[in-house]
KOLVOSE-768837 format. One record per residue (C-alpha): residue in three letters; chain; x, z, y; residue number from 1. Coordinates in steps of 0.2 Angstrom, whole numbers. Layout:
<sites>
code:ALA; unit:A; xx:X; zz:Z; yy:Y; pos:NUM .
...
</sites>
This chain:
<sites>
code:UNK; unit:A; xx:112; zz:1217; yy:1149; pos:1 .
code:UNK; unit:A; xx:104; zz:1224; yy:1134; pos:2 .
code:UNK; unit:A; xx:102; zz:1206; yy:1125; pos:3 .
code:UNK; unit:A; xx:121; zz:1204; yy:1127; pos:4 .
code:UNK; unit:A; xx:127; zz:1221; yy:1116; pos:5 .
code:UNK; unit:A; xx:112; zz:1219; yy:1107; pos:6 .
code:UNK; unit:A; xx:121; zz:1200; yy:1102; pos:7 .
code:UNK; unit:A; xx:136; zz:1207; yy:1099; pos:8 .
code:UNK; unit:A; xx:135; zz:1222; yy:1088; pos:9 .
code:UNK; unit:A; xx:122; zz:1210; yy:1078; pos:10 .
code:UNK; unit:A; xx:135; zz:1198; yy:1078; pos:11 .
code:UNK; unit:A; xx:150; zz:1213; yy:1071; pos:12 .
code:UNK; unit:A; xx:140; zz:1219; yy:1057; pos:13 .
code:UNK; unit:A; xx:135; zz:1216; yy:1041; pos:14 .
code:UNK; unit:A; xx:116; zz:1223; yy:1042; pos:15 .
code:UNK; unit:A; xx:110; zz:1218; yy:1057; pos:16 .
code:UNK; unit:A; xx:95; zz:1224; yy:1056; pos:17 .
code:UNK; unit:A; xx:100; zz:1241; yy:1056; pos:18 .
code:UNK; unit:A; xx:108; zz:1240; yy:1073; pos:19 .
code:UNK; unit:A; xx:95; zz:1249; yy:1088; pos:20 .
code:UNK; unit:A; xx:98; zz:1247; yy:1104; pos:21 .
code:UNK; unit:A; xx:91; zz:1261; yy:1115; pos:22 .
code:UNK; unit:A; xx:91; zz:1260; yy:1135; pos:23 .
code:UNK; unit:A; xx:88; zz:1274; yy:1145; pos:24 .
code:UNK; unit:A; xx:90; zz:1275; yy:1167; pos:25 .
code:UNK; unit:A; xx:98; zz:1292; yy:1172; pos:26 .
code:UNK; unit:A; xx:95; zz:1301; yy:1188; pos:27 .
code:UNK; unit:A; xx:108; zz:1293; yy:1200; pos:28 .
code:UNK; unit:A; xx:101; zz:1276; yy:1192; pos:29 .
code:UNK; unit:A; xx:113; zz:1269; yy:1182; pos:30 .
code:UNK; unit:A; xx:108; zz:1265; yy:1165; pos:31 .
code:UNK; unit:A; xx:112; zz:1272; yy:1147; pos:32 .
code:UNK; unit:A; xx:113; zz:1260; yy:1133; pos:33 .
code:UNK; unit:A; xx:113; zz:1269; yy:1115; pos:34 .
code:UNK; unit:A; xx:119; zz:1260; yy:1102; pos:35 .
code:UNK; unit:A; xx:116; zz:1265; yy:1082; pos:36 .
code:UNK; unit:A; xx:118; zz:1254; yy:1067; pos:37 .
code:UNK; unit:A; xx:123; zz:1259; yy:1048; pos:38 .
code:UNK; unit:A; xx:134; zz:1270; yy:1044; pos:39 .
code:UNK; unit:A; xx:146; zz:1261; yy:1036; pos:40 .
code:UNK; unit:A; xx:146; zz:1247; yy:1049; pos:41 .
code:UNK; unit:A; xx:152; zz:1258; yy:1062; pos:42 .
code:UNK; unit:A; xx:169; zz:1254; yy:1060; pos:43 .
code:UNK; unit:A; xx:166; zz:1235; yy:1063; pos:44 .
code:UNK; unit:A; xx:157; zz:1240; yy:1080; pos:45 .
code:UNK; unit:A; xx:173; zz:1253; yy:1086; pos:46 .
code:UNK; unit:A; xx:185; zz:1243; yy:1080; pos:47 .
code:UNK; unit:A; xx:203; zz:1246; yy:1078; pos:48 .
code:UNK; unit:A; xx:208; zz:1260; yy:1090; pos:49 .
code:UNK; unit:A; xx:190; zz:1256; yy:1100; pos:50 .
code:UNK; unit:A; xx:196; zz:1240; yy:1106; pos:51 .
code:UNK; unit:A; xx:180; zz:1234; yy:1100; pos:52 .
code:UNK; unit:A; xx:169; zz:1246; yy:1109; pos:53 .
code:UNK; unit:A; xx:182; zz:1245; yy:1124; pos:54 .
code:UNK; unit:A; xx:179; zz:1228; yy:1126; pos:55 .
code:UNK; unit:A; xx:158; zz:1229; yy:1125; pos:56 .
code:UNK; unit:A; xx:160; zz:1242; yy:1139; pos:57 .
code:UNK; unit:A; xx:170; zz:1230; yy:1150; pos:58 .
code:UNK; unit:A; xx:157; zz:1217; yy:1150; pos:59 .
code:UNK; unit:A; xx:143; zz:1228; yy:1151; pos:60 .
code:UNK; unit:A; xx:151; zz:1233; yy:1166; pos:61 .
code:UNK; unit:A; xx:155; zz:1216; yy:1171; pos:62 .
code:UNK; unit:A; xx:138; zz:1210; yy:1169; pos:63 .
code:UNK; unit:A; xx:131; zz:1227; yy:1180; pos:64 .
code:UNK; unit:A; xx:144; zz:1225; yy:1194; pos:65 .
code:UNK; unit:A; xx:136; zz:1207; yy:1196; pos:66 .
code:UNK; unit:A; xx:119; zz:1214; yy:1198; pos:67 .
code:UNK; unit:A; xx:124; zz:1229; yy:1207; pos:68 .
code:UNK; unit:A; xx:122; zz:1242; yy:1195; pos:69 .
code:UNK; unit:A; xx:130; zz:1253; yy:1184; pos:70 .
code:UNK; unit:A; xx:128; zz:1255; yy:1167; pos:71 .
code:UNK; unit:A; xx:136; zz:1265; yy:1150; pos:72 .
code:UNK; unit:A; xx:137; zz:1262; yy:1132; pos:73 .
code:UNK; unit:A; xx:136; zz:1275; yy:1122; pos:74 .
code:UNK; unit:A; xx:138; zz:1274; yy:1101; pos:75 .
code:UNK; unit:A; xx:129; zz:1285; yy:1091; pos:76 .
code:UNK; unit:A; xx:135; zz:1289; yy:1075; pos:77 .
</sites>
């Protein structure tokens, strides 16, 4: 799951090598993804009206459902 909006964000911005990916599990087990990158490449990774972000949460979710877990994204800014 992390490789997947790791790819993506790289994919979105225009340093890629600014973009971290952070992974953390929570108490109740589901896993927190923390997503930075450079400031002014935020934009890019939200998108308009967070469509963007919005559709790199659904597939995260997607790809935990499968693997029966849960999992959030979180952009830090």
């Amino acid at each position: 799951m992390k490789e997947l909006i790791e790819f993506i964000a790289k994919s979105l911005v225009e340093k890629p090598g600014d973009v971290t990916l952070s992974e953390e599990e929570k108490e109740d087990g589901s896993i927190l993804y923390k997503l930075a990158a450079a400031q002014e490449d935020m934009g890019r990774i939200i998108g308009k009206q967070g469509r963007t972000a919005k559709a790199m949460r659904t597939l995260l979710n997607a790809k935990a459902t499968r693997e029966n877990k849960r999992a959030s994204l979180q952009i830090m800014e």
